[in-house]
PDB file of N, CA, C, O and CB in Angstrom:
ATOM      1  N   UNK A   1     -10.806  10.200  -6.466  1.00  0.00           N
ATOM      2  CA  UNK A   1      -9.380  10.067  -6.249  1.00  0.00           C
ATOM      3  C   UNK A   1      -8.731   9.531  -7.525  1.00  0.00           C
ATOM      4  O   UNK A   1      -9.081   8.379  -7.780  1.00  0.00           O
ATOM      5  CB  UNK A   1      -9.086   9.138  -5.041  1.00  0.00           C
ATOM      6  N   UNK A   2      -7.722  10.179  -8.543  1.00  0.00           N
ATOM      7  CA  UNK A   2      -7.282   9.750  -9.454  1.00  0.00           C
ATOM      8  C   UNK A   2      -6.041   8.387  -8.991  1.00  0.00           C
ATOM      9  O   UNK A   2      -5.338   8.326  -7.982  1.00  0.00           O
ATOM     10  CB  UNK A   2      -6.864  11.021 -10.182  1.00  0.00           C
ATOM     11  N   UNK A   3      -6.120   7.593  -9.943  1.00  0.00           N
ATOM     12  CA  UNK A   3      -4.806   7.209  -9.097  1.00  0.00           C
ATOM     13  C   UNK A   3      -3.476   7.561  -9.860  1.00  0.00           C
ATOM     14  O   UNK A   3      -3.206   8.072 -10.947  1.00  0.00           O
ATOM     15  CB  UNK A   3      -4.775   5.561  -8.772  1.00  0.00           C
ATOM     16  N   UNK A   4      -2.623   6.951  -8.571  1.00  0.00           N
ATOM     17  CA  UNK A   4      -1.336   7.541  -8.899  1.00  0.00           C
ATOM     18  C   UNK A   4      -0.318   6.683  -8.864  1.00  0.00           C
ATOM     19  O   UNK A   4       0.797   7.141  -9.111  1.00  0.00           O
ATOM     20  CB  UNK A   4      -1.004   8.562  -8.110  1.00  0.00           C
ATOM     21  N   UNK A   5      -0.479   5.003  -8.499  1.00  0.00           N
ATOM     22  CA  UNK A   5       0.123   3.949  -8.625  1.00  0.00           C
ATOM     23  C   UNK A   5       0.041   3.214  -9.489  1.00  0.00           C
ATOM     24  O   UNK A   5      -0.963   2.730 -10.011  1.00  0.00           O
ATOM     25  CB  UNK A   5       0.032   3.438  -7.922  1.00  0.00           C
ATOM     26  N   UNK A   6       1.701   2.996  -9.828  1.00  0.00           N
ATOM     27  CA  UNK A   6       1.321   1.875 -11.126  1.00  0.00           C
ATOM     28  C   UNK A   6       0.724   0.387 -10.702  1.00  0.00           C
ATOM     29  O   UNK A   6       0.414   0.204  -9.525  1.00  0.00           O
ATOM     30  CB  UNK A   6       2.830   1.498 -12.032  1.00  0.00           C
ATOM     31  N   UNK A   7       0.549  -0.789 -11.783  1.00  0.00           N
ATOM     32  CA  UNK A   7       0.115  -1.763 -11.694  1.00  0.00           C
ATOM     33  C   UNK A   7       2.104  -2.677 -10.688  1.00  0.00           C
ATOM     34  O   UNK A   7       2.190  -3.715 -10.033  1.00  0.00           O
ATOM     35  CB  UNK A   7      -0.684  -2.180 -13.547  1.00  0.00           C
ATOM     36  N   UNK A   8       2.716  -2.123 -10.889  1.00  0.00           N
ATOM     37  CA  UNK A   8       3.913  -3.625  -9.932  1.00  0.00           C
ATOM     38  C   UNK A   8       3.808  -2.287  -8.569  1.00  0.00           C
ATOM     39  O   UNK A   8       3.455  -2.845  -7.531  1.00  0.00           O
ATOM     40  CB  UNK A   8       6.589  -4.191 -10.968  1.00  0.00           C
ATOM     41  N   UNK A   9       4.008  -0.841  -8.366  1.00  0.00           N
ATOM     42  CA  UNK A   9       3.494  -0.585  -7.066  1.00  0.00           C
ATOM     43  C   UNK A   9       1.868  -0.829  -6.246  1.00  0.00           C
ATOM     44  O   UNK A   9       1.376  -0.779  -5.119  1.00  0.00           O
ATOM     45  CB  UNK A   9       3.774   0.679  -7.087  1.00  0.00           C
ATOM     46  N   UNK A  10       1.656  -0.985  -7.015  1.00  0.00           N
ATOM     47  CA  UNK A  10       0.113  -1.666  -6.333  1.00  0.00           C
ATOM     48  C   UNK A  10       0.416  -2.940  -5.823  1.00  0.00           C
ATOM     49  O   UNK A  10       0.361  -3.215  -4.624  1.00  0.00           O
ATOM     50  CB  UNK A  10      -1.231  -1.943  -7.487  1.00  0.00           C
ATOM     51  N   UNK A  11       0.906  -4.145  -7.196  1.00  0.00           N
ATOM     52  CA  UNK A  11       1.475  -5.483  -6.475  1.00  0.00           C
ATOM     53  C   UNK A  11       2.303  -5.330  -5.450  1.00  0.00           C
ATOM     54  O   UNK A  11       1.866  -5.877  -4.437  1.00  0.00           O
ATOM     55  CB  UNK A  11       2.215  -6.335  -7.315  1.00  0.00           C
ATOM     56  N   UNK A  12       3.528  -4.696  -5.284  1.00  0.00           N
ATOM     57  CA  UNK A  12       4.027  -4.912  -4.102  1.00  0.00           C
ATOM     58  C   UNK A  12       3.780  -4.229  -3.093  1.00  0.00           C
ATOM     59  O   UNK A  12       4.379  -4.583  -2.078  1.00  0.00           O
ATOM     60  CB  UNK A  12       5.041  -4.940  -4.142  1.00  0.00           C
ATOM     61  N   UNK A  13       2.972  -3.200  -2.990  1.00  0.00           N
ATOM     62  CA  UNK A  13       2.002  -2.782  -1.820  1.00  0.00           C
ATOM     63  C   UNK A  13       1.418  -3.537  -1.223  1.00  0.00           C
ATOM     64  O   UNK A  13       1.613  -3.465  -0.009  1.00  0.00           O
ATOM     65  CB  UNK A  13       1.106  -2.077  -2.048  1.00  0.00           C
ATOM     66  N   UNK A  14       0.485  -4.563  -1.679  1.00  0.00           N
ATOM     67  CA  UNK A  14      -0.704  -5.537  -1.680  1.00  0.00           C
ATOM     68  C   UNK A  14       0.238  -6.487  -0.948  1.00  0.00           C
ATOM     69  O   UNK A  14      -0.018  -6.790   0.217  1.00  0.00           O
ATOM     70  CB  UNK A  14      -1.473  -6.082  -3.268  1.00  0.00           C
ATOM     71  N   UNK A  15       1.570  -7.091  -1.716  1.00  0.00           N
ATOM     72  CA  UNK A  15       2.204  -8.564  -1.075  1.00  0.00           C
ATOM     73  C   UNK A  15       2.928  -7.792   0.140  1.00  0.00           C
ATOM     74  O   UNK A  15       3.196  -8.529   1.089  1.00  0.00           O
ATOM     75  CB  UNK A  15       3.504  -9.640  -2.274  1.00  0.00           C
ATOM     76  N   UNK A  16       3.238  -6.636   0.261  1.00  0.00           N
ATOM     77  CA  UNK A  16       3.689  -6.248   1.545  1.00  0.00           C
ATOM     78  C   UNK A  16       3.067  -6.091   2.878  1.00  0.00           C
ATOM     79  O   UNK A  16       3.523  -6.262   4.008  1.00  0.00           O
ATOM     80  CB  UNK A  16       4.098  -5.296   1.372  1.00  0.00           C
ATOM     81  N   UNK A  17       1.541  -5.605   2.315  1.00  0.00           N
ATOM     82  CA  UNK A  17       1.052  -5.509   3.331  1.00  0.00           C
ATOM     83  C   UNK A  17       0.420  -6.804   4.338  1.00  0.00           C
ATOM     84  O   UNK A  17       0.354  -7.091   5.533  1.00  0.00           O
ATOM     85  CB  UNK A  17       0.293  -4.667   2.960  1.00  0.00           C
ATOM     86  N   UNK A  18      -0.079  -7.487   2.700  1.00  0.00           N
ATOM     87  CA  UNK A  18      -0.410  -8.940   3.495  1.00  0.00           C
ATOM     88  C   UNK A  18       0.884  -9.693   4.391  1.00  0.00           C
ATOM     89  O   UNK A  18       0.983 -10.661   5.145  1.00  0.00           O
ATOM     90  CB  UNK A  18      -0.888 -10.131   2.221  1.00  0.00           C
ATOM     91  N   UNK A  19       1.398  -9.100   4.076  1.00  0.00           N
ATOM     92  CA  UNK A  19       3.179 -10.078   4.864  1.00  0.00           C
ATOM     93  C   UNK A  19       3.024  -9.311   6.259  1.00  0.00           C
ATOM     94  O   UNK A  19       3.100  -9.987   7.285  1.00  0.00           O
ATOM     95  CB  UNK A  19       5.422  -9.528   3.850  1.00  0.00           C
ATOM     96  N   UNK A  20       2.830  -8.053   6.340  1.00  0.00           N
ATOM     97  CA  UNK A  20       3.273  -7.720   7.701  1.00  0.00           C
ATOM     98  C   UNK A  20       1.881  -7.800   8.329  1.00  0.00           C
ATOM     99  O   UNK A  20       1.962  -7.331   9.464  1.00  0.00           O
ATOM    100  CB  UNK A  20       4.093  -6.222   7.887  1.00  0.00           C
ATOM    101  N   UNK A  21       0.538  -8.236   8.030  1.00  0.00           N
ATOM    102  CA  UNK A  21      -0.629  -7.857   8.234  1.00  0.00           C
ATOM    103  C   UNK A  21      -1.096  -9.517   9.057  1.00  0.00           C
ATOM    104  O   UNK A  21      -1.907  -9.733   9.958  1.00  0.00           O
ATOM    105  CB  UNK A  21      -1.418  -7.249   6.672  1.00  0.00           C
ATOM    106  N   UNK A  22      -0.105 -10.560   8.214  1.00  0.00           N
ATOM    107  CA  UNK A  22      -0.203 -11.555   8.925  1.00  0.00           C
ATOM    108  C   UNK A  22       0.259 -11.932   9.834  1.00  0.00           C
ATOM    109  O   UNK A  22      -0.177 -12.891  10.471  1.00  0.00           O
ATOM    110  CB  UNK A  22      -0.138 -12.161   8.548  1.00  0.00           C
ATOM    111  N   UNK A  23       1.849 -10.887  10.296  1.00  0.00           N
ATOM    112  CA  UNK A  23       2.519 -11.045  11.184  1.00  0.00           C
ATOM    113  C   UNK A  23       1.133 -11.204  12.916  1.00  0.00           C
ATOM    114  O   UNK A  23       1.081 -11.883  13.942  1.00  0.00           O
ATOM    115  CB  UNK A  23       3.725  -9.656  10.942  1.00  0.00           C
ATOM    116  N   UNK A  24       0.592 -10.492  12.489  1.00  0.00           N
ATOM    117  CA  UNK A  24      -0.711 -10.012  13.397  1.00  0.00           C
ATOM    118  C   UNK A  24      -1.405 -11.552  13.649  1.00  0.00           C
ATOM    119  O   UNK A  24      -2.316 -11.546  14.477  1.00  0.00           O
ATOM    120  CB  UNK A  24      -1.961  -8.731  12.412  1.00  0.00           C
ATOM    121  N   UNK A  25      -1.189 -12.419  13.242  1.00  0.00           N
ATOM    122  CA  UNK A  25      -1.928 -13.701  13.295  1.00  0.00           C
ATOM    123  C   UNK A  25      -0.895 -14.455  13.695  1.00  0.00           C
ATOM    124  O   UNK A  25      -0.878 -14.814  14.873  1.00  0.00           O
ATOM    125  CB  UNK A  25      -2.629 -14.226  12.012  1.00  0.00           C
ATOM    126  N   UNK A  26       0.262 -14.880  12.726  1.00  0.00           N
ATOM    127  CA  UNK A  26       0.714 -15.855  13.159  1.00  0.00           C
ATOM    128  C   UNK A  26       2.462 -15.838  13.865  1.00  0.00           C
ATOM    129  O   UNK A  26       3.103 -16.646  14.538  1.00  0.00           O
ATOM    130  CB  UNK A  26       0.431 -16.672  12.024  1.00  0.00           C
ATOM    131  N   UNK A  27       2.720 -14.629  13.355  1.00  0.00           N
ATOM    132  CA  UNK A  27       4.039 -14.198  14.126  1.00  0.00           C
ATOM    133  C   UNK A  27       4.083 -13.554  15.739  1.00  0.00           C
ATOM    134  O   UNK A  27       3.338 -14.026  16.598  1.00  0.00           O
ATOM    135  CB  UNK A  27       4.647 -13.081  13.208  1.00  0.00           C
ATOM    136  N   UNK A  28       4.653 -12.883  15.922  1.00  0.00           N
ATOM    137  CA  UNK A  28       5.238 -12.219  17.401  1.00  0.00           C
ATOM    138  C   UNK A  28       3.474 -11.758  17.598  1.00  0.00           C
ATOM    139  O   UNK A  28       3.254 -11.841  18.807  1.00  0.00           O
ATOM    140  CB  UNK A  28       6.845 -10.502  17.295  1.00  0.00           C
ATOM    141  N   UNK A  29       2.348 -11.374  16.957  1.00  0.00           N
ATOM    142  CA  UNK A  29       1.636 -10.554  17.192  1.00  0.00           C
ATOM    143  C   UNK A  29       1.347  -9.299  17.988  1.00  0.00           C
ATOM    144  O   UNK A  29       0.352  -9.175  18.702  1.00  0.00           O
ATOM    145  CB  UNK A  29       1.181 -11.056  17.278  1.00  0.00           C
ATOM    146  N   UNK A  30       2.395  -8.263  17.797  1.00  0.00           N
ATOM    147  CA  UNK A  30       2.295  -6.896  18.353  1.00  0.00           C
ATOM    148  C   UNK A  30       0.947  -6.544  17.487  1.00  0.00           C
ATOM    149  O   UNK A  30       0.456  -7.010  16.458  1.00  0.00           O
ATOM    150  CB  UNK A  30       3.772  -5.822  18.084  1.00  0.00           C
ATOM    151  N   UNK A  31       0.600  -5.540  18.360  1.00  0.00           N
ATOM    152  CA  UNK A  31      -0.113  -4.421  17.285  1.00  0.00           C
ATOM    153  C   UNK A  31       0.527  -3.775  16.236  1.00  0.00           C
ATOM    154  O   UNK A  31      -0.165  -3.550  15.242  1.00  0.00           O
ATOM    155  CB  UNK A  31      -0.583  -3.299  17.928  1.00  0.00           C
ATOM    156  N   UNK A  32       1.739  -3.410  16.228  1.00  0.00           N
ATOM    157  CA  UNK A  32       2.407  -2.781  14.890  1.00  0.00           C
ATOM    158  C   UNK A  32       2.152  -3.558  13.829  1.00  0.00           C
ATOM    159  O   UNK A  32       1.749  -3.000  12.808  1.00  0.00           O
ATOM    160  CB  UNK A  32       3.919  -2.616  14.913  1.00  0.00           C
ATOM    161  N   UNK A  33       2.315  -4.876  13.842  1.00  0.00           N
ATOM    162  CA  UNK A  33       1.828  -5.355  13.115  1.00  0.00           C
ATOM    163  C   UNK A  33       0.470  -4.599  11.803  1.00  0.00           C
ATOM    164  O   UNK A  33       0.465  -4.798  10.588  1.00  0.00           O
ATOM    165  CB  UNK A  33       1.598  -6.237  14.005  1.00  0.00           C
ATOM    166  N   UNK A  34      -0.534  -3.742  12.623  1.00  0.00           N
ATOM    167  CA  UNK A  34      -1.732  -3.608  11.705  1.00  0.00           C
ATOM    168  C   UNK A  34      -1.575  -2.648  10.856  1.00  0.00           C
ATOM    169  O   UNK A  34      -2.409  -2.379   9.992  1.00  0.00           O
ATOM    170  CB  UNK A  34      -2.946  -3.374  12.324  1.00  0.00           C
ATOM    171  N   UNK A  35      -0.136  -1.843  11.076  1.00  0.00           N
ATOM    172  CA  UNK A  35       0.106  -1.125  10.457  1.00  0.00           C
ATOM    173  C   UNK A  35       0.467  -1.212   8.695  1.00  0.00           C
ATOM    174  O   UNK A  35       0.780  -0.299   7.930  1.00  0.00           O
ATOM    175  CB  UNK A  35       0.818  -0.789  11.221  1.00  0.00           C
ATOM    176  N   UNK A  36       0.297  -2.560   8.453  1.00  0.00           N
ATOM    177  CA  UNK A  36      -0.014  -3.678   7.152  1.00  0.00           C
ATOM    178  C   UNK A  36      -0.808  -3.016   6.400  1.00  0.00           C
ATOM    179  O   UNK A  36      -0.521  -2.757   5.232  1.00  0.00           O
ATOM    180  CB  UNK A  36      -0.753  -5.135   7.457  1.00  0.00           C
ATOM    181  N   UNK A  37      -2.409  -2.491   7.221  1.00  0.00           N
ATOM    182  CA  UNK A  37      -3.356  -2.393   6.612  1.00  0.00           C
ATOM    183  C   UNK A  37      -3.322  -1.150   5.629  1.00  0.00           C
ATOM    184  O   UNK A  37      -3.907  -0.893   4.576  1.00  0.00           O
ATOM    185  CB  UNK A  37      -4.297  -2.454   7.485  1.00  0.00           C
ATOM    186  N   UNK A  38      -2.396  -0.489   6.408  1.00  0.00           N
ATOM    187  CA  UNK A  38      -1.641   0.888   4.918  1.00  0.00           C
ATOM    188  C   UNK A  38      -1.675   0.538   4.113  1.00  0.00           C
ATOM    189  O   UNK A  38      -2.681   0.581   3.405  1.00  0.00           O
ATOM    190  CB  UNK A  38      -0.245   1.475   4.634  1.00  0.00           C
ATOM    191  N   UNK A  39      -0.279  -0.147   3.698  1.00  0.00           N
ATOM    192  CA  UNK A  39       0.048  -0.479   2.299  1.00  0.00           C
ATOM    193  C   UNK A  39      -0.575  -1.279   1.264  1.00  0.00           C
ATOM    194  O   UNK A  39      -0.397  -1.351   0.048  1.00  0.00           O
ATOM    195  CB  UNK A  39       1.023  -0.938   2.337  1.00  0.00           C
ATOM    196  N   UNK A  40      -1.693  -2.117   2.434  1.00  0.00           N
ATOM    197  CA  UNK A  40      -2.704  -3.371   1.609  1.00  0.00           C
ATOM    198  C   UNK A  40      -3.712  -2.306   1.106  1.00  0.00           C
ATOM    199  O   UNK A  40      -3.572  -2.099  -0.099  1.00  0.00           O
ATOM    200  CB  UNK A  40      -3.612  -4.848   2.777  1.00  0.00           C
ATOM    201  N   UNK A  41      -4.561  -1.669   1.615  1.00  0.00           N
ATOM    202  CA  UNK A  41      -5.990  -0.434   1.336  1.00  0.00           C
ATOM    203  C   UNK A  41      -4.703   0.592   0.501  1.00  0.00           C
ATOM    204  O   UNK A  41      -4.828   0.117  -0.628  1.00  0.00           O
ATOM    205  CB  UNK A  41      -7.064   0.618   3.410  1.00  0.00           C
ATOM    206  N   UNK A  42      -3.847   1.413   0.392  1.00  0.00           N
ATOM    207  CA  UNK A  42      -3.609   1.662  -0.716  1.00  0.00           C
ATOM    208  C   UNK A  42      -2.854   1.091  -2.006  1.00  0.00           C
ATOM    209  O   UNK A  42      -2.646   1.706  -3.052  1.00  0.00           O
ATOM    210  CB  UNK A  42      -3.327   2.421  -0.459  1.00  0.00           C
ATOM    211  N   UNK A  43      -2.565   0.051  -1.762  1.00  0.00           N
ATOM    212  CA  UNK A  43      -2.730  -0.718  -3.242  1.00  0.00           C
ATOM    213  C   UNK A  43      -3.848  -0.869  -3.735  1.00  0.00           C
ATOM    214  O   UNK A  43      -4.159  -0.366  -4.815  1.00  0.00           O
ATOM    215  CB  UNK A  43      -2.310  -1.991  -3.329  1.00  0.00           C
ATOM    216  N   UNK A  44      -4.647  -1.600  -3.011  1.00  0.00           N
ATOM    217  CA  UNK A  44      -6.272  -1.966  -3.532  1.00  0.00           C
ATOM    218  C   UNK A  44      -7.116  -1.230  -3.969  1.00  0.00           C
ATOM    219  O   UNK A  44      -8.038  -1.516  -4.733  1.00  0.00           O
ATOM    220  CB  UNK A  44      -7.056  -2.414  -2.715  1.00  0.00           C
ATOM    221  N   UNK A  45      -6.747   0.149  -3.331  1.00  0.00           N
ATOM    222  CA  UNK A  45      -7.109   1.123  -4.194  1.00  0.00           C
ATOM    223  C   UNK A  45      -6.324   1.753  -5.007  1.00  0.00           C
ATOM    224  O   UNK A  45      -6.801   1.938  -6.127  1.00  0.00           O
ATOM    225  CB  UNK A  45      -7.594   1.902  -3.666  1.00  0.00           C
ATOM    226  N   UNK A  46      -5.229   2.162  -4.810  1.00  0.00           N
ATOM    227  CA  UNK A  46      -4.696   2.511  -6.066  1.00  0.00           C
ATOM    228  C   UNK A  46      -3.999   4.046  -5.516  1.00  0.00           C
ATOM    229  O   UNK A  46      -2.832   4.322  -5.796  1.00  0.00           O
ATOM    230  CB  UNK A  46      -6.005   2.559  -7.411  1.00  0.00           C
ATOM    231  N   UNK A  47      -4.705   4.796  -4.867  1.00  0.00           N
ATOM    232  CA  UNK A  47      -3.854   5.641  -4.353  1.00  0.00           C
ATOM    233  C   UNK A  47      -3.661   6.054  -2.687  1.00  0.00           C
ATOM    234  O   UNK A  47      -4.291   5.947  -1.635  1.00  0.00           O
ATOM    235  CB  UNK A  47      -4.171   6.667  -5.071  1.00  0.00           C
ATOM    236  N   UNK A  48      -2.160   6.677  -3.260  1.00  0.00           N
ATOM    237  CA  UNK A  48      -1.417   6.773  -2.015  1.00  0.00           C
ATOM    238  C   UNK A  48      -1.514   8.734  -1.632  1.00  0.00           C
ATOM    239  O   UNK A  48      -0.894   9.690  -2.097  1.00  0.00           O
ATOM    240  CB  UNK A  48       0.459   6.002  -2.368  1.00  0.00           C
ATOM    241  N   UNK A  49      -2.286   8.647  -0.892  1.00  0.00           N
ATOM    242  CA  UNK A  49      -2.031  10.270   0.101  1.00  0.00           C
ATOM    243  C   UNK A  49      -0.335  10.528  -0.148  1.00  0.00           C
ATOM    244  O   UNK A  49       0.012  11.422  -0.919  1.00  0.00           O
ATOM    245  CB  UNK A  49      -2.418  10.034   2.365  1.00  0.00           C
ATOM    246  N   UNK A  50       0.153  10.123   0.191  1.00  0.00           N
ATOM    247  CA  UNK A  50       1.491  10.768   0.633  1.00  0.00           C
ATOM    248  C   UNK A  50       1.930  10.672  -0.971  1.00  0.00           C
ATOM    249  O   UNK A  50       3.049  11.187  -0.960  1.00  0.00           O
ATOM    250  CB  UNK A  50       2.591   9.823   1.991  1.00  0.00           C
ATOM    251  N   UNK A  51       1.743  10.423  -1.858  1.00  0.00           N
ATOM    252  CA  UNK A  51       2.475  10.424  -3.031  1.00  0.00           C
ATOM    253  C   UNK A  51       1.406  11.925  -3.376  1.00  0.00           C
ATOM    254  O   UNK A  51       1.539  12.601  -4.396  1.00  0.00           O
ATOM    255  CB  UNK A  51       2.442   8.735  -4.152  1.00  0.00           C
ATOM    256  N   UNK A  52       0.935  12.057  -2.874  1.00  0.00           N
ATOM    257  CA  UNK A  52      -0.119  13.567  -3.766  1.00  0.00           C
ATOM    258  C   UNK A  52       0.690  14.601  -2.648  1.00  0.00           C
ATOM    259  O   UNK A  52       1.062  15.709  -3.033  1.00  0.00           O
ATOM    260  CB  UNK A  52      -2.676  13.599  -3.531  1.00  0.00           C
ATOM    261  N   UNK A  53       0.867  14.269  -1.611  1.00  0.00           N
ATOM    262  CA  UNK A  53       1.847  15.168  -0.972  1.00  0.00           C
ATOM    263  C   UNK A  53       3.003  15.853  -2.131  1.00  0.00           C
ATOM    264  O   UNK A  53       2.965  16.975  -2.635  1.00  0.00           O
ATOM    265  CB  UNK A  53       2.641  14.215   0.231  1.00  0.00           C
ATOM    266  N   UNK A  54       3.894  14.891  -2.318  1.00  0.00           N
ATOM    267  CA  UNK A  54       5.506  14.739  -2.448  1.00  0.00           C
ATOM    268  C   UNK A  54       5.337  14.984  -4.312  1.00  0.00           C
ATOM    269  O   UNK A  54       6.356  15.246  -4.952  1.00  0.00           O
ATOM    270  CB  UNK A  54       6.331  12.756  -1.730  1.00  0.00           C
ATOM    271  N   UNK A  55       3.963  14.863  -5.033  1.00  0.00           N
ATOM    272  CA  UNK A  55       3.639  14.829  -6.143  1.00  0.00           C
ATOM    273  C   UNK A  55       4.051  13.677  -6.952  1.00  0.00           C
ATOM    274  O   UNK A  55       4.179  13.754  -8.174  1.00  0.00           O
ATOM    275  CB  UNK A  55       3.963  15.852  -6.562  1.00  0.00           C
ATOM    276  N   UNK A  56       4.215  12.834  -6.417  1.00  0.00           N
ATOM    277  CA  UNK A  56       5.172  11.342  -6.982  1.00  0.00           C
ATOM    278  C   UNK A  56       3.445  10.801  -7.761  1.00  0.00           C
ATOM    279  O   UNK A  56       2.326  10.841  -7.249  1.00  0.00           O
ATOM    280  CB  UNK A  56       6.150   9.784  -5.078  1.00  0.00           C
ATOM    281  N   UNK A  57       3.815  10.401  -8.939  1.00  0.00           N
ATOM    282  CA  UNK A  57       2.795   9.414  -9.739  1.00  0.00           C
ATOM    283  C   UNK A  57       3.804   8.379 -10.537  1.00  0.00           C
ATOM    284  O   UNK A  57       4.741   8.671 -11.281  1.00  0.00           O
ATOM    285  CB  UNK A  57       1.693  10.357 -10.956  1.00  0.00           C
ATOM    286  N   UNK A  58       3.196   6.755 -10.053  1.00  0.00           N
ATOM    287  CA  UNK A  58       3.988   5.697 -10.880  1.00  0.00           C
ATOM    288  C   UNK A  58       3.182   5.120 -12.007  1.00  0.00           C
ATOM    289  O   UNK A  58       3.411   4.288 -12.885  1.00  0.00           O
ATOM    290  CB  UNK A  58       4.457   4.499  -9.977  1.00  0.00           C
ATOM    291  N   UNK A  59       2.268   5.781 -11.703  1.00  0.00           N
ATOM    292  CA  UNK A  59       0.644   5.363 -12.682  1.00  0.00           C
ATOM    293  C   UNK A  59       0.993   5.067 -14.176  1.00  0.00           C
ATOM    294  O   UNK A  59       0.499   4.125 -14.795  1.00  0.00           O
ATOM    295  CB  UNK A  59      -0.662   6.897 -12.796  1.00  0.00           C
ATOM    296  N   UNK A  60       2.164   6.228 -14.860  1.00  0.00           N
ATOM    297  CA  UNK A  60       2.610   5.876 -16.347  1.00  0.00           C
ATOM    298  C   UNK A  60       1.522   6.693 -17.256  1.00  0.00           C
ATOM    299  O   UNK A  60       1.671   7.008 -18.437  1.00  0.00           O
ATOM    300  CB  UNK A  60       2.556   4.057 -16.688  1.00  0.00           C
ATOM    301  N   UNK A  61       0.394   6.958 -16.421  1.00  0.00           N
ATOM    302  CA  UNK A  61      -0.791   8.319 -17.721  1.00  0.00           C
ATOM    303  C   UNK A  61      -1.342   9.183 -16.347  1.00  0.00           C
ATOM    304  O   UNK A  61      -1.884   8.811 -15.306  1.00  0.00           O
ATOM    305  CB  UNK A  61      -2.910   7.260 -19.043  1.00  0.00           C
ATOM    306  N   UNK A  62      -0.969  10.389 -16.819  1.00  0.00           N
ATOM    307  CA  UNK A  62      -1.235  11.597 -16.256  1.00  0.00           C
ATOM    308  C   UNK A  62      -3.060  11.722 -15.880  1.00  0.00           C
ATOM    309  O   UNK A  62      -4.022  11.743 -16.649  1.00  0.00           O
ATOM    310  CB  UNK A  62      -0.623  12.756 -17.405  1.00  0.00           C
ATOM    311  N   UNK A  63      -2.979  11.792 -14.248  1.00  0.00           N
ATOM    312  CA  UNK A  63      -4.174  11.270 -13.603  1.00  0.00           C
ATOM    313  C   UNK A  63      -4.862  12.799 -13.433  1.00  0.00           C
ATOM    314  O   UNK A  63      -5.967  12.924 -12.904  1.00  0.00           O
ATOM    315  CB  UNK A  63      -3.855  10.286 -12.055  1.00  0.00           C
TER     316      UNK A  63
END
């Protein structure tokens, strides 16, 4: 998988997901909540499916 995210969309993938991922612990705790785990697993890795859809790369070098 090449990636296709830059280094501040990765960071705010990562701080987003942990925000709504904790909602799951210490807020309202719905299940929607886990829907966190998206945006946290593709930051951490680096790429996003739906950006290879739409052809979007924030990466900055041609992957």
């Amino acid at each position: 998988m090449p990636c296709n995210e830059g280094k501040v969309d990765r960071l705010l993938r990562i701080i987003a997901g942990a925000a709504i991922l904790s909602l799951y612990f210490v807020g309202p705790q719905t299940p929607w909540a886990l829907l966190g785990v998206v945006p946290l697993l593709t930051g951490l890795i680096g790429y996003c499916p739906a950006y290879s859809l739409i052809g979007a790369n924030t990466c900055g070098r041609k992957a």
